[in-house]
N, C-alpha and C positions, 0 to 999 in steps of 0.2 A: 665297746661298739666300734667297728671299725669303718671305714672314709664312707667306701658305699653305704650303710645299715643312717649313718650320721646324716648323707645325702640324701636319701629315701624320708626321713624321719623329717627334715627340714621341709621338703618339696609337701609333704604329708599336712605340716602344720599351718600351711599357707593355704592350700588347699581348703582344708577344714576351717580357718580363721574367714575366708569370705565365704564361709556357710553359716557361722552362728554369730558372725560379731553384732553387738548394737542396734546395728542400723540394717538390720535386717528386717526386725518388724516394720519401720518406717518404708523400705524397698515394699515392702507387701501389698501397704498400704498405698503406694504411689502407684503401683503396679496397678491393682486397683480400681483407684480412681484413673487412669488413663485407661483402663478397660471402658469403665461409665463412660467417659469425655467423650471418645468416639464413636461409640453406640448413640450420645448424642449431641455430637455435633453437625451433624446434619438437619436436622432441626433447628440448629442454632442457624447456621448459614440459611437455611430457608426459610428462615421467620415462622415457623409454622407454632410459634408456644401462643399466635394469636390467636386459633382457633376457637377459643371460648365466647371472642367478640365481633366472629364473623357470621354471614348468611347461614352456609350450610357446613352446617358444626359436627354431624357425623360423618360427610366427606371429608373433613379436613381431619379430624380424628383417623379417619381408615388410611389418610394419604400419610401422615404421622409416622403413623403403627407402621405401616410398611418400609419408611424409611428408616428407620431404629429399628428393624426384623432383618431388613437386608445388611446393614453396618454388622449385628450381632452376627449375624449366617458367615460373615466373611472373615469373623477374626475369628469363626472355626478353627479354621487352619491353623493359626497362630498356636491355639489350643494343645495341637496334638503333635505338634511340629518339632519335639525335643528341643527346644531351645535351649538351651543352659542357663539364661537369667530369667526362664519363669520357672524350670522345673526345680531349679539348687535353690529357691524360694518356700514354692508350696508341695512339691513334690510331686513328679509323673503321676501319679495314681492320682492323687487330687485334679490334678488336670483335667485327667482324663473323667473324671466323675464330674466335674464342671463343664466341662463339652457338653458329657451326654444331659443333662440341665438345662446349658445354655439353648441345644438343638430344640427342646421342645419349645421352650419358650421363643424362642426367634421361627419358628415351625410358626405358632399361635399370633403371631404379631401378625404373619404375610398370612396367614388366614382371614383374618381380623381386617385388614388389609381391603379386597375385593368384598367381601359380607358388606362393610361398613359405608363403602362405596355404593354397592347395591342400595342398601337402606336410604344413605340421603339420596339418592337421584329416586328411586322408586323403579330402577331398572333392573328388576333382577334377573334378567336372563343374561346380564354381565355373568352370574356363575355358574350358566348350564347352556350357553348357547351358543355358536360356533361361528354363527356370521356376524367378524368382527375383525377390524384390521390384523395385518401378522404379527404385529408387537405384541398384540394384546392376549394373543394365540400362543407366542412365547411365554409369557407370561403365566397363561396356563398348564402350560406344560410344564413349566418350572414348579409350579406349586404341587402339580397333582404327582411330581417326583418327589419331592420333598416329605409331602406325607406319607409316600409308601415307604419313604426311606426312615421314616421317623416310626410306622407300625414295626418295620422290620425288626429295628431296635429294639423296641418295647418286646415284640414274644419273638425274636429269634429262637429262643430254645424250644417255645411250645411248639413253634413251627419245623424245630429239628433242622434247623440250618446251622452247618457247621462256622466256625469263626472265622476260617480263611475265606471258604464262601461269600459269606458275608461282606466282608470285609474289600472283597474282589469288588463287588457290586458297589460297596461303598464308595470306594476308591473311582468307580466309574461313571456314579450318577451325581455326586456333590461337584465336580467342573461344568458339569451340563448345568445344573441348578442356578449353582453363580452366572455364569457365562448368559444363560436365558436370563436371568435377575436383570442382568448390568443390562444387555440388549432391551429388553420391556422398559426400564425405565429410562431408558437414553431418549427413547424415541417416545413414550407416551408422557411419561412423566412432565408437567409445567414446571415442578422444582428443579428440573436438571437444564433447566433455562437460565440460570444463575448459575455465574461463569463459575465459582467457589466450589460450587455441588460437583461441576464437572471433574473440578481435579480432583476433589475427592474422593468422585467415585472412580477415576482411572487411577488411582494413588491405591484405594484399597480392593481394586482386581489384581493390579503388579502385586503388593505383596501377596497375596489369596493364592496367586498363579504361580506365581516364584516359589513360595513355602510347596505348593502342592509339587512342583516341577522338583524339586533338591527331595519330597520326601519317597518319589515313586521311582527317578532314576538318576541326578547327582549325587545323591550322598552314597548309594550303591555303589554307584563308580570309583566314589574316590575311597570306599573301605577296600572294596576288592584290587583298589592297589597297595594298598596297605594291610591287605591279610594277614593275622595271624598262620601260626603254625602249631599244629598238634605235635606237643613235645610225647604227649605220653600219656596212654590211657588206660584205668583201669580199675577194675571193678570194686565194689566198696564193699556191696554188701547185696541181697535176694533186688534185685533189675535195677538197680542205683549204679552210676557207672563216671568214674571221674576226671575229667578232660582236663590237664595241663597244655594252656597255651602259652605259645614266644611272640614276640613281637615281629615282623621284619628285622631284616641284618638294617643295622645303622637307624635304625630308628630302637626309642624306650615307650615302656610299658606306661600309660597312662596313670595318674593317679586316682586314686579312689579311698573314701572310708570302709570302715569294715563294715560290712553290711552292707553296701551297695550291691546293685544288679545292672547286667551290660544284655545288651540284644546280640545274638549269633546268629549268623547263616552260613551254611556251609555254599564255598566256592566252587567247589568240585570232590567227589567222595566216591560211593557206590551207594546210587541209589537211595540215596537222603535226599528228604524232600525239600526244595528249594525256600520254604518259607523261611520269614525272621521270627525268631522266639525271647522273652525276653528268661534269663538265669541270673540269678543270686551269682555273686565273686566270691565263691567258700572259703579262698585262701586269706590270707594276712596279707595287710596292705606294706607291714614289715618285708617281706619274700622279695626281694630285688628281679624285675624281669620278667615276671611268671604270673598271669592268671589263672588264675582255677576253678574251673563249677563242677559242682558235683548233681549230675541230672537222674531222674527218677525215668525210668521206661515204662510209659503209661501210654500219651495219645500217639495221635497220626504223626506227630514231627521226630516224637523222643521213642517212639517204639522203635526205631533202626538206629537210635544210639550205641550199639553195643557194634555197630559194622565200622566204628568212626579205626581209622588207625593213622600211625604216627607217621606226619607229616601231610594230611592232610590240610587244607587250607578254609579257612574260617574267617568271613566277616565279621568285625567287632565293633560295638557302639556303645560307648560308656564315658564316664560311668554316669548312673542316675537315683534318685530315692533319696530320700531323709532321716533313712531305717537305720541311725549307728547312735550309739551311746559317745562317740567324739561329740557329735554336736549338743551334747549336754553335760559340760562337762562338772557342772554342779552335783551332778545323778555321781555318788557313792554308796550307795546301799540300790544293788538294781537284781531284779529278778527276772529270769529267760523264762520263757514258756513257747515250747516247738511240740506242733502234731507233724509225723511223719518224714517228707522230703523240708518243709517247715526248719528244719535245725539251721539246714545251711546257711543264711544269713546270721545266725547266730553263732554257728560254728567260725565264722568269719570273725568276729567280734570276740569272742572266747581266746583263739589263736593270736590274736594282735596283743588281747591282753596276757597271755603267756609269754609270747616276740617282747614284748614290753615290759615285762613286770609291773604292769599296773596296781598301784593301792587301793584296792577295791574289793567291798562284800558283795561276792557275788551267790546265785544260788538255780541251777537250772532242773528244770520239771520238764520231763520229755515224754513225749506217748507216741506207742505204735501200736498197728495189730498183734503181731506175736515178738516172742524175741530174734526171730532173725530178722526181722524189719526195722533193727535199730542200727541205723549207722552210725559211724565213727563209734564204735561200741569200746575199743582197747584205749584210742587216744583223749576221751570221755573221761574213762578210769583213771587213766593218766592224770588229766588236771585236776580229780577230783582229789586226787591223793598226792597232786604234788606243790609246789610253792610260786607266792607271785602270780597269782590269786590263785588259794584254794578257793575251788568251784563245789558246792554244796551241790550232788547231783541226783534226783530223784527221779526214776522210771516207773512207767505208766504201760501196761500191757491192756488189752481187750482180751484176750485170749493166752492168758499165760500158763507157759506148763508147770507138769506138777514139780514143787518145790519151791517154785520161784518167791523171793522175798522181797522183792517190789512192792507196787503198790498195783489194784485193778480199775480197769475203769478207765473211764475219761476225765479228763486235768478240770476241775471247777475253782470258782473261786475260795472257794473252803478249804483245798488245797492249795492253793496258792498263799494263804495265811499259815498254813500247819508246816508247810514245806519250803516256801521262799525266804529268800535273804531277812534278816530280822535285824532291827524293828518294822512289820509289816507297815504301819503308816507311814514311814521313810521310806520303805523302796519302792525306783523305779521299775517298768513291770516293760518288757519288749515281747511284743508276742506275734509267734509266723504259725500259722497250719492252715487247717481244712477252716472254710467259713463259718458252718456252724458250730468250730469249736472256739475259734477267733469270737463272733457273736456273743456267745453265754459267755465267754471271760470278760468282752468290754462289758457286758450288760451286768453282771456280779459285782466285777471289784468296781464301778461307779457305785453301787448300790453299799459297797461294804466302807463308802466314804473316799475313794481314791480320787484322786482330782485328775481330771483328762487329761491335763496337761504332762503326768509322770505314766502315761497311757501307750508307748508306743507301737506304731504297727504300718504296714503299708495294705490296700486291699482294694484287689482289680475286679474284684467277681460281685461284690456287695449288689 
């Protein structure tokens, strides 16, 4: 090993050391409960846990719910905001699957909210009627945004809205919502008449404001001066195509475990579209200098990946995810299982443990459509047949031609007993593809006795 490979290796194990030590679980947990606290502590400051031993106990109830609906709405943001000490905890994907959670539920409080107000006064044209001071008219319109924004959510797909789409409007209607929220209750609110409530609630618009403000145009700023560079691009395999990036002159390449994924936007190209997308880091975190995603030419972002050339410039944000066998480093008997573009994070984790000569039983189950849909097909072969960890490697076609000595079909958990690392109740099991092939493996090897816990996987689409 030589000074750099030594230096890499050091920076690597610090790295990963405040991802899995001890006191991790405990951060979880703190994390946590400091989600709870603030959601309600505004109740606490407002006295309002009297409600069961006052007059009008459904008012007090709906003033409540709205106050613990607007706290939850605001540390949204927090949610989705890449932060590095919530995501290297529970991991972006979880995050993101606790937002869209938390959205309904904090939706349903500030619902709960004006109803419940309705019912103790007996006024119910509070929620269909127009002549009503302007706060109160904020108010409604903060709500009646909210829940479109919350159907949008729910059938975006049945409704054929695309995700940037989406996402545009998202991005446009949750400041309006907060912004109308803080406004309605400043001014209608009796709770924000206690001096405590006030700073709290200008305490959690600043951050709300600030997270939204770094996530739509400072943090933009400061990658695209810090842009990558396309060292070198090139095709893997039928529309799979693989981007080698540099760092800036004078500045190094972030660290990452294998198996992580970074967010990309191109700075300037031909006619690539401006959006950020997030990619797998295919290469080895061993590779001094150099990232590498290897991207599949499918939708609207990645169908002009093939026009990317060398030295183009590329926004980069990383790294993210919990998807590496480093953070377990107990897991010696582990089994991959990859559908499709799926390999890459595993291809990443494969290559380190080659770069490394890792002591480990490994054994990988891979599936595509046909056989030209298999990437890394020669350097596959390679590990399977070379040393430091021989990789146990089985293919999976849907459509294989004739002679093929594979195997057919789609990967199940039956195969994953006949063909992964052995002894099956020892090994850990990493699995990346298409959702419902992800789906039938968690829902199998649970059923064939595997404990969740030796289950891994990351998933944005669920």
């Amino acid at each position: 090993m030589d000074k750099n490979e030594g230096t890499v290796t050091k920076r690597l194990d610090r790295y990963v050391s405040r991802r899995q030590g001890r006191h991790v679980p405990l951060l979880r947990v703190a994390l946590c409960a400091l989600y709870a606290a603030v959601v309600v502590l505004p109740l606490l400051i407002a006295g309002r846990f009297g409600w069961l031993f006052s007059g009008n106990i459904w008012g007090n109830i709906g003033r409540s719910l709205g106050l613990a609906g607007y706290a939850a709405l605001a540390l949204q943001v927090v949610l989705t905001a890449r932060l590095k000490w919530v995501s290297m905890h529970f991991g972006l994907d979880r995050a993101i699957r606790f937002h869209r959670t938390a959205g309904m539920v904090s939706a349903a409080l500030i619902l709960s909210h004006p109803v419940l107000l309705a019912a103790g006064s007996g006024r119910w044209a509070l929620l269909y009627g127009l002549d009503w001071p302007w706060a109160v008219l904020a108010g409604k319109a903060a709500l009646v945004v909210l829940l479109v924004h919350g159907a949008i959510a729910l059938w975006r797909r049945a409704m054929n809205i695309e995700f940037q789409r989406w996402l545009f409007l998202h991005r446009l209607g949750a400041p309006l919502v907060l912004a109308a929220g803080l406004v309605h209750s400043w001014f209608i609110g009796s709770d924000l008449r206690v001096p405590g409530m006030r700073i709290l609630w200008l305490a959690l618009g600043a951050v709300a404001g600030g997270l939204f403000l770094n996530q739509i145009a400072l943090r933009l700023w400061r990658l695209k001066r810090q842009a990558y560079r396309v060292r070198k691009v090139s095709a893997e395999t039928r529309g799979v195509y693989t981007l080698e990036l540099v760092p800036p002159e004078g500045h190094d390449r972030f660290d990452f475990a294998p198996g992580q994924f970074h967010f990309l936007r191109f700075v300037e190209g031909r006619d690539q579209p401006v959006e950020e997308h997030p990619f797998t880091i295919a290469g080895s975190p061993a590779s001094e200098g150099v990232l590498v995603s290897s991207i599949k030419r499918s939708g609207d972002f990645t169908s002009l990946i093939d026009r990317t050339r060398q030295g183009d410039r590329i926004a980069v944000h990383g790294a993210f995810g919990r998807f590496s066998l480093l953070l377990h480093p107990e897991e010696t008997t582990v089994t991959f299982i990859a559908g499709g573009i799926g390999i890459t994070p595993i291809m990443s984790m494969l290559r380190y443990m080659r770069d490394t000569g890792m002591d480990i039983n490994a054994a990988l189950l891979y599936a595509n459509k046909t056989r030209e849909d298999i990437a890394f097909a020669d350097e596959l072969r390679g590990m399977s047949s070379g040393e430091h960890p021989v990789v146990k490697l089985t293919h999976f076609l849907e459509e294989p031609p004739a002679g093929w000595e594979g195997q057919q079909g789609r990967i199940t958990a039956d195969h994953a007993g006949r063909f992964g690392a052995q002894p099956f109740a020892k090994s850990a099991f990493y699995i990346c593809g298409p959702p419902p092939m992800m789906q039938g493996l968690l829902k199998g090897l649970k059923q064939k006795g595997i404990s969740s816990r030796k289950i891994h996987y990351e998933l944005f689409s669920f």
